[in-house]
N, C-alpha and C positions, 0 to 999 in steps of 0.2 A: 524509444519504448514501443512496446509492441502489442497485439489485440490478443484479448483471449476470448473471443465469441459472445460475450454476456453470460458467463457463468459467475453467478449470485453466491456470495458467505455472507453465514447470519454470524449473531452473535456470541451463537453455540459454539461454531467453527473456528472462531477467532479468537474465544478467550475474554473479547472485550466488549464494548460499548461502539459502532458506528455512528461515524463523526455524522453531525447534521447535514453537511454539504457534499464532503466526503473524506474518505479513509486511506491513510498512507500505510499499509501492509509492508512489512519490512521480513523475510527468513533469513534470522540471523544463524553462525555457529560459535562456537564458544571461543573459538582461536582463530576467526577470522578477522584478519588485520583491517580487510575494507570495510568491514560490515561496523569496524566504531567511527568513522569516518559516514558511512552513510545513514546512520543515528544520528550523527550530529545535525548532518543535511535535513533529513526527514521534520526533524524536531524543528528546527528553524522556521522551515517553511510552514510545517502545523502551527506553531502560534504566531507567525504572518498574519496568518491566511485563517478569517472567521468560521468554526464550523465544521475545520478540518482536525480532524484528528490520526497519530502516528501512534500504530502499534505493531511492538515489532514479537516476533515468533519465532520459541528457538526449532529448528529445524530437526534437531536428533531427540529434541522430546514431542515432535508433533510426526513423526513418521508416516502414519498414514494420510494425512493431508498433505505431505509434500510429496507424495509420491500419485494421492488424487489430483493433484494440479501439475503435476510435472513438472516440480522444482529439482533443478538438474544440481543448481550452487550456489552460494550463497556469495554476498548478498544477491537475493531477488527481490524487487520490488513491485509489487501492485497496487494497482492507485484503482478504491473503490468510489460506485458512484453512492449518494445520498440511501439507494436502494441497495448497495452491496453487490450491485453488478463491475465484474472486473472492467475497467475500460481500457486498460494499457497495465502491461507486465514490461521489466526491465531486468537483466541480468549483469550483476556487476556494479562497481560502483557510481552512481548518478549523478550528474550534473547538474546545481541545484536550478537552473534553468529551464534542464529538461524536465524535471520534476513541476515546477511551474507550470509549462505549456501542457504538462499531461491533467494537472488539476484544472484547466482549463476548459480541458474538456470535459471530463467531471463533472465539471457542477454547472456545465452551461446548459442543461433542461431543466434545471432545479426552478421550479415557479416563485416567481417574485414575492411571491408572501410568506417563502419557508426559508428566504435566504435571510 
């Protein structure tokens, strides 16, 4: 999984609610095969994992924001922090591992009183 500078989505951007810890960003498309497969991953891991939550976006009704973040295919995945800062982007479909180690990092500045 890979950095995207700390470019920040609020809740405007996203449609939804930012998980308290942090946010599994999922750009789905309607006939993508891996993209139901990396919903199931996403989703597993969100209620594992306290605070985290998985919201996925379909990619040909959000055009202008996949084309602001340079979402090249689907599935892409972003893993936001507490703040909505991107900390790792992934293209393709993820290994729920690697998803793991990227919330990781995520939520590792979160202060001990907000986790």
């Amino acid at each position: 999984m890979g950095d995207d500078g700390g470019r920040r989505l609020d809740e405007g951007e996203l449609g939804a609610g930012l998980g308290r810890r942090a946010t599994l960003v999922q750009f789905s498309s309607a006939f993508c095969q891996p993209c139901r497969a990396t919903r199931r991953t996403l989703a597993e891991v969100a209620a594992m994992v306290d605070g985290v939550t998985h919201v996925e976006i379909d990619a040909e009704e959000r055009l202008v924001l996949v084309r602001d973040l340079g979402i090249e295919r689907t599935p892409t995945v972003l893993v936001l922090d507490a703040a909505g800062r991107i900390v790792r982007r992934a293209a393709g479909q993820p290994r729920r591992a690697d998803v793991i180690a990227a919330l990781g990092r995520a939520v590792r500045d979160v202060p001990s009183e907000a986790q």
